[in-house]
Steps between C-alpha positions, in 0.01 A plus 500: 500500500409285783482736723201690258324162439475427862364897556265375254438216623393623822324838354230190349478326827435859690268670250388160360497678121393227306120423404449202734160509693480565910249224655250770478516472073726877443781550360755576761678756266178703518441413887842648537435790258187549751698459836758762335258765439257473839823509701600789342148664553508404864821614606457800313151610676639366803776786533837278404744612294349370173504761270335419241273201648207648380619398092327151697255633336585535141641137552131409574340627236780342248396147631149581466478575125716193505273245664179631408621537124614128519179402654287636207798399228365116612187525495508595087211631426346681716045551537306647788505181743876495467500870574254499772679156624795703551421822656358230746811330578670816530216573767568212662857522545489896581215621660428290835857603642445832409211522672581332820751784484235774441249392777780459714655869472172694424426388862811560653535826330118644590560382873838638554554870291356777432229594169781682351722184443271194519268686256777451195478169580166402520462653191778329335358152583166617359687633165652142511231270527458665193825449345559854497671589795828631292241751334382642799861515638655693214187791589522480818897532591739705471783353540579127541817533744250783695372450848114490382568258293776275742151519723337305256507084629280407182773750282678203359200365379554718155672226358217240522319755321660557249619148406118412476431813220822293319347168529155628385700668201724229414211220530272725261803555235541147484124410493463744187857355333313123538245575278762406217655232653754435212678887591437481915841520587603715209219768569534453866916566445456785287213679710704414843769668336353783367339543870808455682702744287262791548482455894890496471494880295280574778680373799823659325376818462355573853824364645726714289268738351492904655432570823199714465187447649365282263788262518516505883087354474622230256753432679304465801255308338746267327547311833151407487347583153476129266618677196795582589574190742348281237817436278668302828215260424547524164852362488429246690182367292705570167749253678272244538453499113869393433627309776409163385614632133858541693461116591777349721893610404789218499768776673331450882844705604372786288144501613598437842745830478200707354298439780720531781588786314138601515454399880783702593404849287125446667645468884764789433257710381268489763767587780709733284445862612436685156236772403453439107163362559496387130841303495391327795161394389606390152806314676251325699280408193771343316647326713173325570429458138814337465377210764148486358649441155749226589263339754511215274830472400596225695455173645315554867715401869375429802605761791628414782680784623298605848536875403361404104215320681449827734486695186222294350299524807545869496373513142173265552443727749548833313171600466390505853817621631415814291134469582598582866793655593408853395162497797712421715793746448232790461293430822839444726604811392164690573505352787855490616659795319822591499632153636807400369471163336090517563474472079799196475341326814096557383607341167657162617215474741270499186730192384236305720182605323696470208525107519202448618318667227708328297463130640115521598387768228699497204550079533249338649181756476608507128518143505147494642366730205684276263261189599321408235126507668571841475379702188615815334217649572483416870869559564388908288224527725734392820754795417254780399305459823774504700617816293163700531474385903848666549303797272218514752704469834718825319242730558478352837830521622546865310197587694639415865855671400372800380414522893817356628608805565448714815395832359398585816860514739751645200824472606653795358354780257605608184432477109614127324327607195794526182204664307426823773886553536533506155245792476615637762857602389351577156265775690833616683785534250495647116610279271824513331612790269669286230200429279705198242573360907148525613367363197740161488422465887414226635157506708427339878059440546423728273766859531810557324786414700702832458434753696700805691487725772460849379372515114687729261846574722853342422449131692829439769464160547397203231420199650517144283355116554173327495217601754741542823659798327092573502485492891861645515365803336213550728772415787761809379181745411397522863823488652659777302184683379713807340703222258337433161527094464392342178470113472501257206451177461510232219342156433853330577514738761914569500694745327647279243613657165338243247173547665312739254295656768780611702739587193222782489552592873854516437516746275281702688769457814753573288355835334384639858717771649300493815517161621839446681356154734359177370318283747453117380277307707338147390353158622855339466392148643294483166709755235849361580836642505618519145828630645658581151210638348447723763810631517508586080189732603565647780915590385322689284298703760816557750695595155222804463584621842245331669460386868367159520308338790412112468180386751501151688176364502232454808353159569267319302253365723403155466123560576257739392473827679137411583537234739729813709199709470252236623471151655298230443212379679626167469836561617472762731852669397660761245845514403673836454877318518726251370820384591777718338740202460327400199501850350842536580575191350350596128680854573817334517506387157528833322586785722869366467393570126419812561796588695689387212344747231578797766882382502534510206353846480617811730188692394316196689349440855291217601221628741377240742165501616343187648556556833204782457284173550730229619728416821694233538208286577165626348395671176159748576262573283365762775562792720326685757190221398492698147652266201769618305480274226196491197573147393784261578752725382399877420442705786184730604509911541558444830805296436693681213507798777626314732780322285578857324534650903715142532761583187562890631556374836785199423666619199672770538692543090089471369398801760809721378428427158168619526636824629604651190118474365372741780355816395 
């Protein structure tokens, strides 16, 4: 027992769990909540092995609906000044950092890259001047973990956005609950509630719900959409409601296990490698919950551990720390790409910004706005102008980068628009026989991804993933034109059993006489390795008699394929390679995966194909000055031949197989 109280003991003095106020007037609970959560957010976006750093996030938005909800909760009943009053000091506290930030990377960004990736971020600070950058940013991407968007510096910026839309919503639904001031916190308990619970059905059934294209969109748009983030904020406002209800408890040995109870399911979650999205976030929630609720459960300590103290700093500088580090990471690695440690190195580097904006901005400017001699209305009219001069100087700057590029010398030729390829291979290749296939297929700009060779003949070859079964189809087609290949791909984009879309495929497999080989290709970096679940499906396959071939993936480049094809005026340089250590490195982490499945499988080979692009020192996204790559990670025409010319040539068992399908 001694040996728990002192665990406790020192679990206080680290985390500092208690209620008592820092010298800057926050709880340190909540400043350690805050360090907690940025941390995780920064390592994570920084490339460390954080899994699930970005549920920072979540944390965030719990503490919000805490703190705001407790601001209002004092203030009892609520009119227009006392709304207006604070939407102001929100302002204050929020918007001058954020736009140091902005001004600071909407230059950088128009000086140093190309229209096709500052232009995402130009426009992103413009959508969040007006609080609606997350809006813009659900349109406008397609995937959050995707190059285009990774381009983005201003990407993280989503979050500001949509926290405003919840402060606007929760300060109006308290506003309208003050009319009656005798039911405020009844009405404002039972509409929270009522809120919160529907963005929870919502957020539960994207994250679980089928995998058709409708649920993909949600689900896409539940990582920036309010409605279905909004129940994070929800829980933490309803909190507020009861946590001076819950009063202070006489057991300090059971309140102190609860929260380092708490502490440790937060910090364990966040470096635990898991994939159930939903257990994760809803781990994270409760456990911060837990610390909001007993917050004041206790009688306050003063820290004096050095690493609690650390902590707190950390957490008073949260804000800022988030405010920069992503800039920084994106513009090293436009600049620098393919570095190893470029991201981890850009991202303490912003550390300095960081405390700067935090001692001279978020201190002592706000301080400064804070004076008295200062009115609302001055202090409105301060932030607005600076807001609509950062407006004016955007058409500026998005006026000189449109010409930051040197039209004029192009580096290397070919096509970088998804869009035209798209059309193309539609105008090339029928579309695939199996009408209940075709009509559950999934579409990429526009056509129907499932398409074949030769329309209306017995198809040889079935090929299964996301869009790199796509470009491996293209790939096969010219380099074994007499072979009818078929390709299918689904929203989760592996051939696992539960997944309706593919249950659909398989049957299909399974009913075909003709197809004896089954090619899997897919963005593994991204999918994963679901060893076991891939080895349920595909037993199935090798049961039917069928020879299975499992792709390794090409590079992901870390920069758009634009900045190959051109170079800036500014700069005076493109860059058409990367150092393949860093490639290697992410390959490393599931090609022994894949390896495994094919062990466990005689039917199985794993076909390796990076070194089409890569050495042992650079990755190209060029040849004979022609690209071979579309984007960051599909390739051109040009560069499926090639890599279809590339598999005949090296593996031998794929050649022979393809034998038997000759006419």
């Amino acid at each position: 027992m001694k040996v728990y109280s002192s665990f406790l003991n020192l679990s206080s003095n680290l985390f500092e769990n208690f209620s008592a106020k820092t010298e800057h007037g926050k709880r340190r609970d909540i400043q350690t909540l805050r360090a907690i959560a940025v941390t995780g957010v920064f390592l994570f976006h920084a490339g460390f092995p954080v899994w699930n750093g970005f549920l920072g996030v979540d944390i965030f938005f719990c503490i919000s609906g805490y703190l705001i909800s407790s601001l209002l909760l004092r203030q009892g009943s609520i009119n227009l000044r006392i709304f207006l009053d604070f939407i102001l000091a929100r302002a204050k506290r929020l918007i001058p950092a954020y736009l140091a930030v902005v001004c600071f990377t909407i230059v950088l960004t128009s000086l140093l890259t190309l229209p096709e990736i500052s232009q995402a971020t130009l426009t992103t600070a413009l959508m969040g001047n007006l609080f609606a950058a997350n809006i813009y940013l659900a349109g406008a991407t397609s995937d959050y973990f995707g190059a285009s968007a990774n381009n983005n510096a201003l990407l993280h910026t989503w979050t500001l956005s949509a926290e405003w839309q919840m402060y606007f919503i929760i300060a109006i639904l308290y506003w309208v609950a003050s009319r009656n001031t005798e039911f405020l916190k009844k009405i404002s308990v039972l509409l929270m509630i009522l809120a919160t619970g529907v963005s929870l059905v919502l957020w539960l059934l994207v994250e679980v719900g089928p995998k058709n294209d409708w649920g993909h969109l949600s689900r896409f748009i539940s990582y920036y959409g309010i409605g279905i983030r909004f129940w994070e904020f929800g829980i933490g406002a309803i909190a507020s409601f009861y946590t001076i209800k819950i009063g202070r408890f006489t057991n300090l040995k059971l309140v102190n296990s609860v929260r380092v109870g708490s502490w440790s399911l937060l910090v364990t979650v966040l470096f635990y490698r898991t994939e159930n999205f939903v257990i994760n976030s809803t781990i994270a929630v409760a456990a911060t919950l837990s610390i909001l609720l007993t917050g004041n459960c206790s009688e306050p300590k003063n820290i004096q551990h050095p690493l609690g103290r650390f902590i707190q700093f950390i957490g008073l500088c949260s804000y800022s720390i988030y405010l920069w580090h992503w800039p920084f990471i994106v513009l090293a690695k436009l600049l620098f790409p393919g570095i190893i440690w470029i991201a981890q190195t850009a991202a303490l580097i912003s550390l300095i910004p960081s405390v700067l904006s935090w001692r001279l901005i978020e201190r002592d400017y706000r301080r400064h706005l804070s004076n008295k001699k200062y009115s609302n209305l001055k202090i409105l009219s301060l932030i607005l102008s600076t807001i609509l001069l950062i407006q004016s100087c955007h058409y500026l700057i998005a006026h000189f980068n449109a010409n930051n590029r040197d039209t004029a010398n192009v580096m290397v030729t070919g096509d970088i628009d998804p869009g035209n390829f798209q059309k193309l291979l539609a105008l090339r290749y029928p579309s695939c026989d199996d009408s209940n296939i075709f009509e559950n297929a999934i579409r990429y700009k526009g056509v129907v991804a499932c398409q074949q060779s030769f329309a209306k003949r017995p198809i040889d070859v079935a090929i299964l993933g996301d869009s790199h079964a796509q470009q491996l189809f293209l790939a096969m087609t010219l380099a074994a034109p007499s072979t009818n290949f078929t390709y299918f791909t689904t929203e989760a984009g592996l051939p696992i059993l539960e997944d309706p879309q593919f249950d659909r495929i398989m049957g299909y497999l399974l009913k075909s006489e003709s197809i004896k080989t089954i090619y899997l290709s897919a963005r593994w970096e991204i999918r994963g390795v679901p060893v076991t679940k891939l080895i349920n499906s595909l037993s199935l396959l090798a049961e039917d008699k069928k020879r299975i071939f499992i792709f390794d993936d090409l590079p992901t480049f870390p920069t758009d394929v634009s900045s190959c094809k051109y170079e800036t005026k500014f700069t005076k340089r493109n860059i058409c390679e990367v150092d393949s250590k860093y490639f290697f490195k992410v390959r490393a982490s599931y090609l022994p995966l894949l390896k495994q499945v094919a062990a466990d499988i005689p039917a199985i080979s794993v076909v390796e194909i990076p070194f089409f692009v890569c050495d042992e020192s650079l990755c190209k996204m060029s040849r004979n000055k022609k690209l071979i790559f579309r984007d960051s990670n599909h390739l051109t025409f040009y560069g499926a031949d090639l890599l279809g010319e590339y598999i005949l040539r090296e593996e031998i068992s794929l050649k022979e197989d393809l034998t038997k399908f000759r006419n």
